[in-house]
Every structure is written in structure tokens, then in C-alpha cells.
Phi, psi and omega in degrees: 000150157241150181355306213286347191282103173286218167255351183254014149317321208203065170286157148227126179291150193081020186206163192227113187294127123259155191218174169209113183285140165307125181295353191285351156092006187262357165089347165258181174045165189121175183247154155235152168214136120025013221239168177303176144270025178240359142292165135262162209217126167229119147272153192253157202237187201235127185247154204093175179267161181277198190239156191325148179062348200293144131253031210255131179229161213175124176243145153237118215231141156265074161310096167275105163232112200045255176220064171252135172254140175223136167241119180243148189219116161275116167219185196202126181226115177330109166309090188193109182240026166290147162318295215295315227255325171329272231297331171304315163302289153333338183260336166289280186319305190280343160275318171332298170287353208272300171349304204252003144295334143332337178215114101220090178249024191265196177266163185198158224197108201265142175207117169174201165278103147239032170038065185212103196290121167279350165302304144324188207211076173241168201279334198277308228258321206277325183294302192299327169314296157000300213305309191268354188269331192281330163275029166042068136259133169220151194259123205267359205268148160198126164134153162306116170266359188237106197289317182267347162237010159062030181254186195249132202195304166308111171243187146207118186240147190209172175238014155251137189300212221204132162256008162174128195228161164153203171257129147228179190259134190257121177279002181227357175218161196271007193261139167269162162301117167253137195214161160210173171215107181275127196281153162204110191295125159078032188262124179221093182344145180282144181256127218260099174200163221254132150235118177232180165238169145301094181307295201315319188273004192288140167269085177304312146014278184277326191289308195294336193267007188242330188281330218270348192285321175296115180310102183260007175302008210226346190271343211270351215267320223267144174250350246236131171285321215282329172278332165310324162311299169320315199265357179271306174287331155325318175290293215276001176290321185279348177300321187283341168280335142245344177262025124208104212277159173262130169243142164253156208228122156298121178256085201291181176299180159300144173240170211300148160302149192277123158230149219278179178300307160325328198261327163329299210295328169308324170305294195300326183287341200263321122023242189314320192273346166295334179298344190214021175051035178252099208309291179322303210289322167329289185310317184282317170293342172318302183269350171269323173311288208322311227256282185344312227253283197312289188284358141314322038061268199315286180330317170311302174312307189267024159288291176312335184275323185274350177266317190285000179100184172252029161277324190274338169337305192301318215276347189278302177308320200263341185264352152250026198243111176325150152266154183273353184289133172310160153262134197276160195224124162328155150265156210271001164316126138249202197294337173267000166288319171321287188329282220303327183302319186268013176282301172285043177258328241230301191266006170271322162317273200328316160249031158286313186298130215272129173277001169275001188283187183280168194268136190255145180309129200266121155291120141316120181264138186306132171226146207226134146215175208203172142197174196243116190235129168260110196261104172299169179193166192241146162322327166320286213279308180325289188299311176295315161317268209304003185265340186265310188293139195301179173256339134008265210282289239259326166264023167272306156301325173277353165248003190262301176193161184264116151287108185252153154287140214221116173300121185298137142299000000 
């Protein structure tokens, strides 16, 4: 994919993408992330230029669930295992969290290829361990995530423990699944269902004939639209409530797209040569699976279109069409950006303000003394005083001293 590709080209239902495609324009690579739709999800951008020599790609996302902030980071780092190019990368990367712990203190939780076998006990492996024991990040993954040299390169590190991690084996990349489950105590998803009615069953029939039975004289009898409104709908809500009543409909997830038996068995043949490491014959069922799966998927729609007709379309049709809604991006302020700004508020006014008008007369400022004398006084004596003393005399007393009530022992 490239920039220029949109997301709802490469809808996955229930979930809402963000992506950062690689700029180089070559139509691969870049990071992406995942979420239901019933997060809410904003990215936070990185402010400044990165740092020199760095090739470090990276998204950053704010996962909101009710009212847990979770910061997830997709990131991906180039197998180029020079000192100079670890350390540049790794060094990006650590202002990057240093960033968002600044306006963040909920968990967060890094996950990607950054092709640093940890298994192993290299000068790379020994900088990143650094990285994450000094932000109390730890890394959940063991086990080979890279099938053909059996190293661990794939991490996922958070700084809230985990309640299960691990692999599972990927049947189209040479990478294995790397997964965790981050517990969020007393959290409970929002419930996804629909209230509507049915269309589809409507009897036009009966409908037309309960409208025609209705005394419409009074919209016609009427000059006011608002009471005609009223009275259209006062008719026709309860009819439509019965020859099509509103129901709510639990709305479950999505389910795997349907493929026929031929495209199973092509899985399987593509399968056994990942198995044996037969890389060519790999590529090729590769590419038979993909072109399978797509007219399985096609056939499948216009199968579902010709039964519902063309009332149902939208509804056949809308669980593969992306949203169009923007992705929202945090602003990249933080707290000392803030100071500065409201710091500069003051000398910035001052030479905005146009100095050519006529010059205005210097006030003096009032200076006053006073002083504060503490009196006992009984509730009694407060009302009748203030009911009796002239108002004269009682702000002459308020200016000379404040008198508070003082509970007698």
C-alpha cells in the first residue's frame, strides 16, 4: 500500500486502522494498528525531527476504554546491526517514550519487529534490555518469532504485567503471532446492538389500507406545519409499530470470509511447503490462495445481493466499505510547551498593540489601609444590631473592623 491508498480500500470489519505507510513510495512497509470500533483510539505524533541516522518507523496511538488510556506503539526497525545505525535507532525510540510519558501515565505498550534477536547475548540485545529495564518495560514474548533462524526479533513489552502471552504459527509469513492480554480491571465493552425495524417482512398491503382508513382532515383543516407534523406522526407511528414493530438486535462480531472446498485444499498444499521450508513452491500457492480468497469473497457478495434484492444492499454491502471518518491526531503540547506559551501571552499582546493611537492618562493606583480586629459578638447582639443600626453607622463599622461570632465557653 502506499500513502496515497485509502483505508477503506482494506476495510477489516469491526476494526478501525490506522496506518503510517513508508514514504519511500515503494508501495510496501510502514506500521499499522488495529482497534475495535467501540475504542476510541487518537494518534499522538512525535514533536521535533527524529534523530539523526534513526530508521526507526513507529505509530503511536491512545486506546480509550471507558475510562482506561492505554498508549500502544507499532514500531518496525530495519535488520542493519552496525553499532552506529542499534544505537541511533534505540535512541529515537527512547525519546519517543520519554515523550509520551510526559503527558501519559497510564500503560503502555510497545510491540513490533525491531530485529534484535533477545535471545541471544549481543552488544544490540544488551543496549535494548538497558532500554526497557530503565522505563520498567518487560518483554512478554519467549519463543522463536522468526521461523527460519529460530531467533526472537518480534517483542511485545508494556510496563502492566500481562495475564497471557505468547506464539502462535502464521500460515502466510515466515514470522510467527506474537499475542499478550493486557488485563483492565472492572472495564466493561460497550453493547453492540442495533434497534430497528424490520423492512424487509413489511406487508404493503395492510399498510396501504390502515393509511387509507385514516381521517387525514385535521392536517388539511390545519395552517400551523408543526401541528400537521404532529398529527402525521400521532397516525402513522402506531401503524408502523404494528406491521413493522422496532426490535433490538444484538450485533456480533464478524466472521471469517466464506471459501469454497478448492481454496481450503490450496491452504493446505501452501501449508505443507511453509513446512518444509519450500520457499518457490510457498510463493506460488501464495499467490493462488490470495486470487482464491478474493473471487471466493467476490461470488460470495453476489450471491448475498441477488437474495436480498436491492432493499438490502446497503445492509450486504456496509461491513466491507471502510469509514471515511478522519483519524484524530492528540495535540503534541506538552506541559512545558504549555508553560511556554502562557508565559508568552503577555510580551506577545504587548507588541501586537498598535502604539500610534493618542497616548492615554496615567492613573494612579488607589492605596488604602485598613485594619482587621477580632470582636466576640452573641447572635443576639449580630441581629439586633444589624436590625437597629442606621446603614450610615453599620458602614462606618465595616470599615473601622469585621466583627465575627465567637461561641461564648
Amino acid at each position: 500500500m502506499r500513502p496515497t491508498t485509502p483505508n477503506r480500500l482494506v476495510p477489516i470489519p469491526g476494526y478501525q486502522l490506522v496506518r503510517r505507510d513508508r514514504p519511500d513510495n515503494r508501495g510496501y512497509g510502514g506500521v499499522a494498528v488495529a482497534a475495535r470500533e467501540s475504542l476510541e483510539l487518537t494518534t499522538v505524533e512525535r514533536p521535533g525531527p527524529p534523530v539523526a541516522g534513526s530508521k526507526l518507523e513507529s505509530l503511536w496511538v491512545q486506546l480509550r476504554a471507558g475510562s482506561y488510556r492505554v498508549m500502544v506503539c507499532a514500531a518496525y526497525r530495519p535488520p542493519a546491526q552496525t553499532q552506529a545505525q542499534v544505537s541511533a535507532d534505540l535512541d529515537e525510540l527512547e525519546e519517543q517514550i520519554q515523550h509520551v510519558l510526559t503527558r501519559h501515565s497510564g500503560p503502555i505498550v510497545i510491540a513490533g519487529d525491531l530485529n534484535i534477536n533477545i535471545a541471544c547475548d549481543t552488544t544490540a540485545n544488551t543496549r535494548l534490555r538497558q532500554l526497557l529495564t530503565t522505563y520498567t518495560l518487560q518483554q512478554h514474548v519467549n519463543g522463536p518469532t522468526y521461523r527460519s533462524s529460530g531467533s526472537t526479533i518480534d517483542v511485545i513489552c508494556s510496563t502492566h504485567r500481562v495475564t497471557r502471552a505468547g506464539i502462535l504459527h502464521c500460515t502466510y509469513s515466515p514470522h510467527n503471532w506474537t499475542r499478550a492480554l493486557l488485563p483492565l480491571p472492572d472495564y466493561r465493552p460497550r453493547e453492540s446492538a442495533v434497534t430497528a425495524r424490520c423492512w424487509s417482512r413489511l406487508d404493503r398491503g395492510e399498510v396501504n389500507r390502515l393509511l387509507a382508513a385514516v381521517d387525514w382532515s385535521p392536517v388539511f383543516a390545519s395552517d400551523d406545519p408543526g401541528v400537521q407534523w404532529d398529527y402525521f406522526l400521532a397516525t402513522t407511528r402506531p401503524i408502523l409499530d404494528t406491521v413493522a414493530p422496532v426490535k433490538r438486535r444484538k450485533v456480533f462480531n464478524p466472521t471469517a470470509p466464506f471459501i469454497t472446498s478448492d481454496t481450503k485444499d490450496l491452504m493446505s498444499r501452501r501449508r505443507a511447503a511453509l513446512r518444509v521450508q519450500d520457499r518457490d513452491t510457498y510463493k506460488t500457492l501464495n499467490r493462488q490462495v490470495r486470487s482464491a480468497i478474493r473471487r471466493d469473497s467476490r461470488e460470495e457478495l453476489d450471491r448475498r445481493l441477488r437474495e436480498v434484492g436491492p432493499s438490502g444492499m446497503w445492509r450486504v454491502a456496509r461491513p466491507i466499505i471502510g469509514s471515511s471518518r478522519p483519524t484524530r491526531s492528540a495535540p503534541s503540547a506538552d506541559v512545558d510547551a504549555l508553560n511556554r506559551y502562557f508565559v508568552s501571552v503577555g510580551p506577545d499582546t504587548a507588541r501586537q498593540v498598535d502604539t500610534s493611537g493618542p497616548e492615554l492618562p496615567v492613573r494612579l493606583p488607589r492605596v488604602a489601609t485598613g485594619r482587621f480586629q477580632v470582636a466576640p459578638i452573641s447572635p443576639d447582639d449580630l441581629y439586633d444590631g444589624g436590625a437597629a443600626t442606621p446603614k450610615a453607622t453599620r458602614n462606618r463599622q465595616r470599615s473601622r473592623y469585621l466583627r465575627l461570632p465567637v461561641a461564648a465557653s
